[in-house]
DRENNU-968473 format. One line per field, with one value per residue (C-alpha): residue in three letters; x, z, y. Coordinates in steps of 0.2 Angstrom, whole numbers, plus 5000, padded with zeros to 4 digits. Layout:
N
torgu ALA; ...;
xx X; ...;
zz Z; ...;
yy Y; ...;
//
This chain:
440
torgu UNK; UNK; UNK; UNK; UNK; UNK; UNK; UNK; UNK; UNK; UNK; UNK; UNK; UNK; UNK; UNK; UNK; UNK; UNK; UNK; UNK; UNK; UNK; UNK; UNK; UNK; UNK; UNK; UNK; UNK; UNK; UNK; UNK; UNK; UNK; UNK; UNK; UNK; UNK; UNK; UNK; UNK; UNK; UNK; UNK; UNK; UNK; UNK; UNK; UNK; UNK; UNK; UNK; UNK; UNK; UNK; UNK; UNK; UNK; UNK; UNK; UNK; UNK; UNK; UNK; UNK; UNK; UNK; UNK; UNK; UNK; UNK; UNK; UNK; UNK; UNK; UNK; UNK; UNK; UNK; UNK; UNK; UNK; UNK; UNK; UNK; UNK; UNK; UNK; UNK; UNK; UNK; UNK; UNK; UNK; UNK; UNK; UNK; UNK; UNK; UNK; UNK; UNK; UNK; UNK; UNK; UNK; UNK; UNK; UNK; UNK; UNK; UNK; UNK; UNK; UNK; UNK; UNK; UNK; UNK; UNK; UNK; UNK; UNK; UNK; UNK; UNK; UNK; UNK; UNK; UNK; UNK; UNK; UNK; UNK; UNK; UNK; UNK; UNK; UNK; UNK; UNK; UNK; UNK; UNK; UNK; UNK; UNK; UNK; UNK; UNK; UNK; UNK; UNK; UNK; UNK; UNK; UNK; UNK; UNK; UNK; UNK; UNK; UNK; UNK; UNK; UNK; UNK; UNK; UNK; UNK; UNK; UNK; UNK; UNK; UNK; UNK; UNK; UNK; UNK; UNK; UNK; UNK; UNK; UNK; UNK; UNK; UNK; UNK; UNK; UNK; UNK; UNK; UNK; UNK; UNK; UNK; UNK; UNK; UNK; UNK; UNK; UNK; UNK; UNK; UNK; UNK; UNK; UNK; UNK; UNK; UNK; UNK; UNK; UNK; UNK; UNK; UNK; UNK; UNK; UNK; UNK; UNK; UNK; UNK; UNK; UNK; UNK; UNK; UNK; UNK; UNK; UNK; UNK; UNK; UNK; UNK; UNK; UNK; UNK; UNK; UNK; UNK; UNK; UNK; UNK; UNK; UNK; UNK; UNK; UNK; UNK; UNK; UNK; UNK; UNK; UNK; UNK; UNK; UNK; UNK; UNK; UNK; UNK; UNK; UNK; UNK; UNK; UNK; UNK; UNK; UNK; UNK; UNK; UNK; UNK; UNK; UNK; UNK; UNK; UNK; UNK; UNK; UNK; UNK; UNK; UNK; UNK; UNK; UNK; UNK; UNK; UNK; UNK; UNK; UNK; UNK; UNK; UNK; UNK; UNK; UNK; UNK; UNK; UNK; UNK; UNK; UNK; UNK; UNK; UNK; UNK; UNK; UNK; UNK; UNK; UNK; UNK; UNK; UNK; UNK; UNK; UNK; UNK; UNK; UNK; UNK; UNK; UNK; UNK; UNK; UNK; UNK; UNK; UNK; UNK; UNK; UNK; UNK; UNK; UNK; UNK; UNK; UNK; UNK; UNK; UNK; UNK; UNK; UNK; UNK; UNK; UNK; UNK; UNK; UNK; UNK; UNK; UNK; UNK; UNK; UNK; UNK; UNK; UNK; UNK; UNK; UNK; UNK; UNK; UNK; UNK; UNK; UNK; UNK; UNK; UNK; UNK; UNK; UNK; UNK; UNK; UNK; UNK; UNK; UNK; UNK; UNK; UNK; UNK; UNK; UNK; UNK; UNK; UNK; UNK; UNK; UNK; UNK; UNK; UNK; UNK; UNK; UNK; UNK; UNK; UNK; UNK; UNK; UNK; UNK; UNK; UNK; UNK; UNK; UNK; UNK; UNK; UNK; UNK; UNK; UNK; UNK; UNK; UNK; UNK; UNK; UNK; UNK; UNK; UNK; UNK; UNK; UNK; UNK; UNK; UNK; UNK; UNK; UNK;
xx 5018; 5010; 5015; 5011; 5011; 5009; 4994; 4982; 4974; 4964; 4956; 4942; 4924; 4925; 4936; 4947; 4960; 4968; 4979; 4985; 4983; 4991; 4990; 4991; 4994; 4996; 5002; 4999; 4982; 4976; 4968; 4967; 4965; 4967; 4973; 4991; 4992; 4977; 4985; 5000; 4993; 4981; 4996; 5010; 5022; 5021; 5036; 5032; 5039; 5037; 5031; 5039; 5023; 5024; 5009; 5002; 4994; 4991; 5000; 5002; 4993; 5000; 4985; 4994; 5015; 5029; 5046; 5053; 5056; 5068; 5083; 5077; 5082; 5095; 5096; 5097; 5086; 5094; 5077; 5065; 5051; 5042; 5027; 5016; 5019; 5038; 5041; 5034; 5044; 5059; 5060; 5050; 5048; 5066; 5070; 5058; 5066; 5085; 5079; 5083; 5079; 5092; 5087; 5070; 5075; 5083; 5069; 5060; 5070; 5075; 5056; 5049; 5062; 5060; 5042; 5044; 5057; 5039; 5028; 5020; 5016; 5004; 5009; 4998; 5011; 5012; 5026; 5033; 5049; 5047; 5058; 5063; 5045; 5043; 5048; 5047; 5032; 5037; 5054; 5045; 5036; 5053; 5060; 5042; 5042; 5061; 5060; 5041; 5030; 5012; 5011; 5000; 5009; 5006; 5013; 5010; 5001; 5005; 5006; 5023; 5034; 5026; 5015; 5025; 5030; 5011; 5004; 5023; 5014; 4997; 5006; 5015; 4998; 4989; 5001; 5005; 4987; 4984; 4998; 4992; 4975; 4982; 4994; 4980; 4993; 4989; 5006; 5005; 4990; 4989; 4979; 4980; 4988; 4987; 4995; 4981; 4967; 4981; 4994; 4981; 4972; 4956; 4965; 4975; 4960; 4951; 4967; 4965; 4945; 4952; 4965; 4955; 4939; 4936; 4953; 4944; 4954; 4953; 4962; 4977; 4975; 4981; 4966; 4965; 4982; 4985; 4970; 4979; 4970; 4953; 4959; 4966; 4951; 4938; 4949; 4952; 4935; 4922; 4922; 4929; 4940; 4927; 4916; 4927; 4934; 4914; 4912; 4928; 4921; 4937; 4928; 4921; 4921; 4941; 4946; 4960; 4958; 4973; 4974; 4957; 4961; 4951; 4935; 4917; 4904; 4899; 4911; 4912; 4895; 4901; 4914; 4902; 4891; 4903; 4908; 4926; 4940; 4949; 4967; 4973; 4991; 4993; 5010; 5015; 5000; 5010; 5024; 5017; 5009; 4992; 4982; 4970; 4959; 4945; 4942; 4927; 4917; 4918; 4917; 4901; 4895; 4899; 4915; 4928; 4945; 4959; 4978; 4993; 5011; 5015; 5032; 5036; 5037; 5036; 5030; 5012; 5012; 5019; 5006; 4993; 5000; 4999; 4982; 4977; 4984; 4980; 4963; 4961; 4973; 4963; 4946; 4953; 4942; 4953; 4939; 4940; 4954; 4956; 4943; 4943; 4963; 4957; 4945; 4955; 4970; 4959; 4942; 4944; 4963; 4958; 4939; 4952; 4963; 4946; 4942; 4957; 4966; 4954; 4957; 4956; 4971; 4972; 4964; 4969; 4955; 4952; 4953; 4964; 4980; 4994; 5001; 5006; 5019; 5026; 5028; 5041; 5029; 5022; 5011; 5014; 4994; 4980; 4976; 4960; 4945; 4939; 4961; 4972; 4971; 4976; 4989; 4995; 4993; 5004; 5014; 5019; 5031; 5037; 5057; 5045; 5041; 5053; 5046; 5036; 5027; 5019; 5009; 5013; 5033; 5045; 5052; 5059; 5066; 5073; 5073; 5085; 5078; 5079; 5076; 5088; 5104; 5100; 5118; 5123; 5106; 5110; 5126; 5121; 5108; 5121; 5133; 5118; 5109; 5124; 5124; 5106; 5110; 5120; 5105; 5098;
zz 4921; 4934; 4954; 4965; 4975; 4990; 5002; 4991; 5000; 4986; 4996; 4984; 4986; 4972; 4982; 4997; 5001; 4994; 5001; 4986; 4975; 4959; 4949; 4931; 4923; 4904; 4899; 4917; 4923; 4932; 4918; 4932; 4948; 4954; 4959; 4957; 4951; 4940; 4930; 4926; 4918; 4909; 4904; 4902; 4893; 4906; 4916; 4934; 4951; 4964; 4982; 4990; 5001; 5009; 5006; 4988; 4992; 4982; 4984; 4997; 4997; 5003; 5002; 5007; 5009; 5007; 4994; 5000; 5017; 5011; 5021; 5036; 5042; 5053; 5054; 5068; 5066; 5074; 5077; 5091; 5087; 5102; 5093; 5080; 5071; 5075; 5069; 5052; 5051; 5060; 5051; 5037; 5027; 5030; 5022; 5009; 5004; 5001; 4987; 4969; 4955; 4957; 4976; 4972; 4959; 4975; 4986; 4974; 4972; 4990; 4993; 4980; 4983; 5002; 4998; 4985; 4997; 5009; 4998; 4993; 4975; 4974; 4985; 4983; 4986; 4992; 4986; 4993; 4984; 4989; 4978; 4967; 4959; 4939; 4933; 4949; 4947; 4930; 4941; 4951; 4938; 4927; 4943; 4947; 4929; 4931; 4945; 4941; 4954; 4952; 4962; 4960; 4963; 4969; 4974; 4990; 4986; 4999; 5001; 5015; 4999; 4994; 4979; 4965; 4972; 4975; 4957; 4950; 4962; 4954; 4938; 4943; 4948; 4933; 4920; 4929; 4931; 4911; 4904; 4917; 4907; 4889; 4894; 4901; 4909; 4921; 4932; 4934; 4941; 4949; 4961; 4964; 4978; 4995; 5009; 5023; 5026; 5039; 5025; 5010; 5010; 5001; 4986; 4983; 4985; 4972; 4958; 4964; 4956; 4943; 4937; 4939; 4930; 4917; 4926; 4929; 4948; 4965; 4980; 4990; 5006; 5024; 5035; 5053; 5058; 5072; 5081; 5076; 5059; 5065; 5076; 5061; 5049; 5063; 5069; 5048; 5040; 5055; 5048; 5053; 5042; 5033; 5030; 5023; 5011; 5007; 5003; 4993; 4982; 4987; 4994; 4984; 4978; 4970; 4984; 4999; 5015; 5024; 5046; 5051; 5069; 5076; 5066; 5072; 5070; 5058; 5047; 5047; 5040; 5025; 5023; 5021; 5011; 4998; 4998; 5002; 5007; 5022; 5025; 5043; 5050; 5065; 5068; 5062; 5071; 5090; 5083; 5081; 5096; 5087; 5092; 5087; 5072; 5075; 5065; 5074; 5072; 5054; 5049; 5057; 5049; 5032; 5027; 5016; 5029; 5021; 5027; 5023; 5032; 5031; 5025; 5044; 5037; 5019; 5027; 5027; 5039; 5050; 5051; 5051; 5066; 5076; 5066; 5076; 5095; 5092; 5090; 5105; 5118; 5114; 5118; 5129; 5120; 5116; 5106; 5092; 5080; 5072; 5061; 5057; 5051; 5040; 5033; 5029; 5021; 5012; 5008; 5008; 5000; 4985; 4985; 4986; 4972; 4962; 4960; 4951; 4943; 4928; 4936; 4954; 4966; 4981; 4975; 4968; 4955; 4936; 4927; 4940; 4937; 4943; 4959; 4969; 4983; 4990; 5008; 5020; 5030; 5034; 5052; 5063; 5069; 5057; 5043; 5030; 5024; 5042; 5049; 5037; 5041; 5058; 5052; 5042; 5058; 5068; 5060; 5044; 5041; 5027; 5028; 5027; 5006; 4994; 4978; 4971; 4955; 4949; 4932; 4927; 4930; 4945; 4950; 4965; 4966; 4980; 4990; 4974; 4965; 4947; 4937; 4947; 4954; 4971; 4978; 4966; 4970; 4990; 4989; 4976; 4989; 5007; 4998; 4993; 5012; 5019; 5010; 5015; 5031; 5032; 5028; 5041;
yy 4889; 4877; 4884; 4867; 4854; 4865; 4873; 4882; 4899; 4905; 4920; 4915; 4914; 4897; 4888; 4895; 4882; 4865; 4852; 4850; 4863; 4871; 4887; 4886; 4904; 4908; 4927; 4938; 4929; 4914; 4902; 4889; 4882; 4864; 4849; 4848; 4831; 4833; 4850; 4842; 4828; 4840; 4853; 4839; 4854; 4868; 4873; 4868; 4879; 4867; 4873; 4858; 4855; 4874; 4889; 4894; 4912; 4931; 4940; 4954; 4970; 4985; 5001; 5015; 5018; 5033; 5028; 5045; 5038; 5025; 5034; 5034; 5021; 5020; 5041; 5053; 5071; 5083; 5093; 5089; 5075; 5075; 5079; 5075; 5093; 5090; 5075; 5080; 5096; 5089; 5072; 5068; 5088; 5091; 5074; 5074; 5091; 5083; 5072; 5072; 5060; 5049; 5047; 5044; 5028; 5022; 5024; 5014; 5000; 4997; 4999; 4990; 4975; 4973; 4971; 4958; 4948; 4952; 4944; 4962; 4963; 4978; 4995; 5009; 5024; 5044; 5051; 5069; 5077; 5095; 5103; 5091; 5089; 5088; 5071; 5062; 5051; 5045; 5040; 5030; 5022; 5019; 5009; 5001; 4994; 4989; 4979; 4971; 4977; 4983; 5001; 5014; 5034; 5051; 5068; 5076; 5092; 5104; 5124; 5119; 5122; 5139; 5143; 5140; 5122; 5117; 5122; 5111; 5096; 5099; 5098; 5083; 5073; 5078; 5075; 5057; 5054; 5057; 5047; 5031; 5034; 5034; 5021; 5010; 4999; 4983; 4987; 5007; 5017; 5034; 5045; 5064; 5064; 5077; 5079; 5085; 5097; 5107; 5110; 5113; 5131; 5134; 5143; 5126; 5116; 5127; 5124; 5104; 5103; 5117; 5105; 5089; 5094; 5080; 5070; 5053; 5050; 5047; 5055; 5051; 5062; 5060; 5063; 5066; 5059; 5068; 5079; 5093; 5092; 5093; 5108; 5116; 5114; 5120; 5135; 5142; 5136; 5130; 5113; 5097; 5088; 5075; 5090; 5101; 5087; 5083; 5101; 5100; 5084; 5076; 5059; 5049; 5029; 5031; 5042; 5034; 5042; 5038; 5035; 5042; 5042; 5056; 5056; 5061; 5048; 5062; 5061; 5042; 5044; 5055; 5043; 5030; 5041; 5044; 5027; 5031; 5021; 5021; 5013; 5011; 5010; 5003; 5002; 5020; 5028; 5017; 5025; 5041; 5043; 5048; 5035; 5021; 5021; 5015; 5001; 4990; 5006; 5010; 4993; 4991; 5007; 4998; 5008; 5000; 4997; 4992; 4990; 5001; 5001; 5018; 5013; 5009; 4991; 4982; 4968; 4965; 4951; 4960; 4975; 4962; 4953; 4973; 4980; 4965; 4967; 4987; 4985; 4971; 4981; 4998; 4992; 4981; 4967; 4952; 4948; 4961; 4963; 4946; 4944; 4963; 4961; 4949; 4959; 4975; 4964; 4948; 4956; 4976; 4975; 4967; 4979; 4995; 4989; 4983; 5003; 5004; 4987; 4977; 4961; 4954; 4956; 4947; 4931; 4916; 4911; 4913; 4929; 4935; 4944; 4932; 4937; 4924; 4922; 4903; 4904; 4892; 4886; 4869; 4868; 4859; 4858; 4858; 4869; 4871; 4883; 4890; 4891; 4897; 4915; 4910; 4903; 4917; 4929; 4920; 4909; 4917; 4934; 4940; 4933; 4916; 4921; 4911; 4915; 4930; 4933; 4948; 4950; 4929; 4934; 4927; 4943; 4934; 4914; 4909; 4926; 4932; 4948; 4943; 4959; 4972; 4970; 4975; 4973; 4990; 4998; 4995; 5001; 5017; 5020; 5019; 5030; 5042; 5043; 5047; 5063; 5065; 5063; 5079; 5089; 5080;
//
C-alpha cells in the first residue's frame, strides 16, 4: 500500500518532512519513502490511501499507561481522596480489586480503541488486578492482538494484597515475560512489572531477583510519585528510593521508572548511571497534586525522558500540549518546555521502545515497522523541517487522526475501528462498570 499525497513528518534523521510525500509499505515495514507522484509511477499496482493533502506522521507513542482504570470514568468513590495515599486506597486499590477477566478484556478494548481513534499505535501498559491475577496478562494480550495494537504488559507486584497474592503477581510477570521471549512477537512485549518502593518490602524484593534470575527483562515500577515514597524508603531501610532500587539491581538500560517527581540530584545520577528510563506524566501528576517532574533537569544530566498519560488521557497530543505549559508554568520560564516535549515524545519515545521492539517506532523511514496515522489538518500559516512540531503542539489533537495503521494493517479508516466491534464492547463494558461501581 502507498499512504499519500499529503505532509510527510518522517521524525527521521534521512529526511524529516515532505510536501508531498508518500509511504510505500510491503508486509508490516516501511520499504519506502518518497515523493507521491514519483512512488506511484514506480508501484503502478499498489492499492493507494489517499491523505487528501492533510499530515502523514508515526504513529503515537504512549511510554507508560493503566487498562485497569478504564471504569473510571465518570465514577464517584465513596472514600476520601484528599490525598495522595487516599486516592490510591480510596480509588484506584479499591477498583483494581473488583475486576475479573471479562473486565480486563473490556479495559483493553476501550483503551486500546480510544488510543487508535488518538493516533496511539504503541502503549507500554501497568496492569493491576489484585485478586484476579493468573491469566490476566495473556487477557490483555488476546484483546491487544484482536483489536491490532502494539502494547507492551505488566502486573503490579505489591505486598497491598498479602503474600499469597504477591508471589501469584510474580508468577503472572514471569510466566508473561517467558512466553513474549519464545514467541518473539513484533506486536507484544513485556516487562516485570512493580508497583513502588512503599508497597514492596525487601522479602518481596528478594523473590522479584529470585524469580528473574536468567529472565532477560526490564522493570515497570512507579518511583517517587508522591513524597510519600521517599519518606517511606528512608524511614524502613535508610535509603532513598533510587538507592534502594540501585541496590536492588532493579535500574538498568530496560528498566521504566515511572513519575520521578521528588528525586535527589543523587538519584538522577543513578538513574543516569544505569542508563534508565524515565517516563513523565504531566497531567496525572496536576491531577494528583504531587507535583512537577523535573524534566529540564534530568535531560540535562543526559537521562532518557519519555512521555506516558497515565491512562488520564489516550491522547498523546494532548499530554504533549500540558508536558509543555507544566514545565514553563513551574519554573516559571516560558522558555522551557517546548523543545523538551518534543524530545520525550519524537526522540526519547521511539529510544524507549528501541530497548524493546526490533525495528524503529516513531519514525517514518526504511526498515521501520509501519505505523502511521493521517491527520485532518491543513495550516493555515507555514509548515516544513524547523515547524512541524509546532504545529503538532498547537494545532493537532487526537479527534484530528482519520486513519491509523499498526504493523502495515488499517486498524482504523475513517475514525471506524475495523477489527472489533466496539459498539458491543461499549455497551458490554457500560453494563459491566456499573456493577463495578457498586463496589465502589
Amino acid at each position: 500500500m502507498i499512504i499519500g499525497n499529503g505532509r510527510l513528518i518522517t521524525n527521521s534523521d534521512k529526511v524529516g518532512f515532505m510536501d508531498n510525500g508518500a509511504v510505500l509499505v510491503k508486509d508490516n515495514v516501511i520499504v519506502e519513502v518518497g515523493n507521491f507522484e514519483e512512488l506511484k509511477k514506480a508501484h503502478p499496482g499498489e492499492e493507494v490511501l489517499d491523505a487528501q493533502g492533510n499530515l502523514i506522521m508515526p504513529g503515537m507513542i504512549c511510554a507508560h499507561s493503566h487498562i485497569y482504570s478504564s471504569y473510571a470514568r465518570g465514577m464517584a468513590p465513596s472514600g476520601v481522596t484528599d490525598n495522595f495515599f487516599n486516592i490510591l486506597e480510596n480509588l484506584w486499590w479499591k477498583l483494581d480489586r473488583s475486576l475479573q477477566i471479562e473486565d480486563i478484556k473490556l479495559n483493553a478494548f476501550t483503551t486500546y480503541a480510544e488510543s487508535i481513534r488518538a493516533g496511539v499505535t504503541t502503549l507500554i501498559d501497568h496492569h493491576a488486578s489484585g485478586h484476579c491475577i493468573e491469566g490476566s496478562l495473556f487477557a490483555l494480550e488476546e484483546s491487544a492482538k484482536k483489536i491490532g495494537v502494539r502494547t507492551s504488559l505488566c502486573f503490579e507486584t505489591t505486598d497491598r494484597d498479602g503474600k499469597e497474592a504477591t508471589k501469584a503477581a510474580i508468577k503472572e510477570n514471569v510466566d508473561f515475560i517467558k512466553h513474549c521471549l519464545k514467541e518473539d512477537d513484533d506486536m507484544v512485549k513485556a516487562l516485570f512489572g512493580m508497583h513502588a518502593s512503599f508497597t514492596i518490602s525487601d522479602e518481596t524484593m528478594a523473590l522479584v531477583k529470585e524469580a528473574m534470575q536468567g529472565v532477560d527483562a526490564g522493570y515497570h515500577i512507579h518511583v517517587t510519585e508522591g513524597i510519600e515514597d521517599q519518606y517511606d524508603s528512608l524511614k524502613k531501610y535508610g535509603r532513598k528510593v533510587g538507592e534502594r532500587l540501585f541496590d536492588w539491581g532493579i535500574l538498568g538500560d530496560k528498566t521504566l521508572a515511572i513519575h520521578c517527581i521528588h528525586l535527589s540530584q543523587s538519584e538522577m545520577d543513578i538513574i543516569k548511571a544505569t542508563d534508565t528510563s524515565v517516563v513523565t506524566n504531566p497531567e496525572s501528576n496536576m491531577n494528583n497534586a504531587v507535583g512537577a517532574p523535573p524534566v529540564v533537569q534530568l535531560l540535562k544530566k543526559g537521562v532518557r525522558v519519555g512521555l506516558g498519560s497515565d491512562a488520564y488521557t489516550q491522547d498523546m497530543f494532548e499530554s504533549m500540549k500540558v508536558s509543555n505549559i507544566l514545565q514553563s508554568h513551574h519554573l516559571a520560564d516560558p522558555t522551557v518546555g517546548f523543545m523538551e516535549t518534543k524530545a520525550l515524545q519524537f526522540d526519547n519515545n521511539p529510544a524507549i521502545c528501541s530497548k524493546y521492539w526490533n525495528k524503529p517506532l516513531g519514525k517514518i523511514e526504511k526498515g521501520a515497522f509501519a505505523d502511521i496515522i493521517v491527520v485532518d489538518y491543513k495550516p493555515h500559516t507555514p509548515i516544513g523541517e524547523n515547524n512541524w512540531f509546532g504545529h503538532l503542539l498547537f494545532g493537532v489533537n487526537g479527534g484530528m487522526v482519520r486513519h491509523t495503521m499498526i504493523n502495515g494493517k488499517l486498524v482504523m479508516k475513517d475514525r471506524v475501528i475495523l477489527t472489533v466491534d466496539m459498539d458491543k464492547i461499549n455497551a458490554d463494558s457500560a453494563q459491566r462498570a456499573a456493577k463495578i461501581w457498586k463496589n465502589m
